[in-house]
C-alpha positions, 0 to 999 in steps of 0.5 A, a space after each residue: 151660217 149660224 148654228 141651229 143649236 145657237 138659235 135655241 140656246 138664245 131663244 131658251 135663255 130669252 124665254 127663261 128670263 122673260 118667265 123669271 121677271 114675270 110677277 108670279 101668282 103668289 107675289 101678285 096675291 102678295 100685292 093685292 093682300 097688302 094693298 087691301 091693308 094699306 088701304 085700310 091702314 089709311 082709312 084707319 090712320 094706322 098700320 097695316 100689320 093687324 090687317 096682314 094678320 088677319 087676311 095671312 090668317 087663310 092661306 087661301 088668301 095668299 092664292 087670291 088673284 082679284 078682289 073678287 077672289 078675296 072677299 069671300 075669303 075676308 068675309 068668311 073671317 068675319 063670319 067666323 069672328 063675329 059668331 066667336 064674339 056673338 057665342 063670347 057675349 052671350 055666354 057673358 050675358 049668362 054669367 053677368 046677368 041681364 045687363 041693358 048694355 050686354 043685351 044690345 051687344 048681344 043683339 048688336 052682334 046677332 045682326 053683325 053676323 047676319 050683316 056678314 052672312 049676307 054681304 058673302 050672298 051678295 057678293 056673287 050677284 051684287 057687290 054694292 048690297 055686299 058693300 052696304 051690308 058690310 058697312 052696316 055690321 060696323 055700325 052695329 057694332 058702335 050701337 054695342 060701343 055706344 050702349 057701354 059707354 051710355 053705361 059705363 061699362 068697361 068691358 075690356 074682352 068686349 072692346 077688343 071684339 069690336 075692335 077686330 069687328 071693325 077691323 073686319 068691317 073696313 077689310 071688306 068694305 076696301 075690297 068690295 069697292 073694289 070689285 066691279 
């Protein structure tokens, strides 16, 4: 007959491996971070590290098991960035005087933020309107482009906020496609 203490050395061992090859939550949420931004390199044509950056920017974001759990920590990001690039423009208004092209982005990013604030609303009820609002903050943000460029203006600290507005943009649209 075989040894109690056998059977539970076998049954320890078998359930010590079973939980060390299992995912554990961070390498899960490790996996759904870079996912997102592996998507959204793709859809750029370009890496994912800016990306990375951003969402690994939050420590909640490390912890978030679902794209659900996710997307209000991206979209508090964007919230953030776009007020910050908002707060930037309009200050510049008031050093550079009335510019037409300064004004649209000035008013460009009055909607990016609201686009923002309302995808986060909308993400608790219907991700779809989540999805459309946030699509609609990037398109605000070409109208900022698009009135420099119409004035040729070249507004180097402008440029690199629609840059991280658009990257904020596609982060979340990748994500609230993903959720249900």
């Amino acid at each position: 007959m075989e040894s109690p203490l056998g059977f539970v050395s076998a049954l320890f061992f078998a359930s010590l491996f079973l939980f060390l090859s299992s995912p554990s939550p961070t390498n899960a949420s490790t996996r759904l971070v870079e996912s997102v931004c592996n998507e959204v390199a793709s859809d750029l044509k370009g890496s994912n590290s800016e990306c990375l950056k951003v969402l690994e920017s939050d420590p909640r974001a490390g912890s978030a098991s679902s794209y659900k759990g996710l997307g209000p920590i991206a979209l508090d990001l964007a919230i953030a960035n776009a007020k910050e690039s908002q707060a930037f423009i309009k200050n510049l208004l008031k050093k550079k005087g009335s510019s037409e092209a300064i004004k649209q982005c000035a008013e460009s990013y009055n909607t990016v933020v609201r686009d923002f604030l309302g995808a986060k609303e909308e993400l608790k009820e219907d991700a779809l309107s989540a999805n459309y609002d946030i699509k609609i903050a990037s398109d605000n943000v070409r109208d900022c482009e698009t009135a420099l460029r119409s004035k040729g203006l070249q507004v180097p600290e402008i440029a690199s906020r629609n840059h991280a507005a658009m990257l904020y943009s596609n982060i979340g649209f990748v994500i609230t496609n993903h959720i249900d």
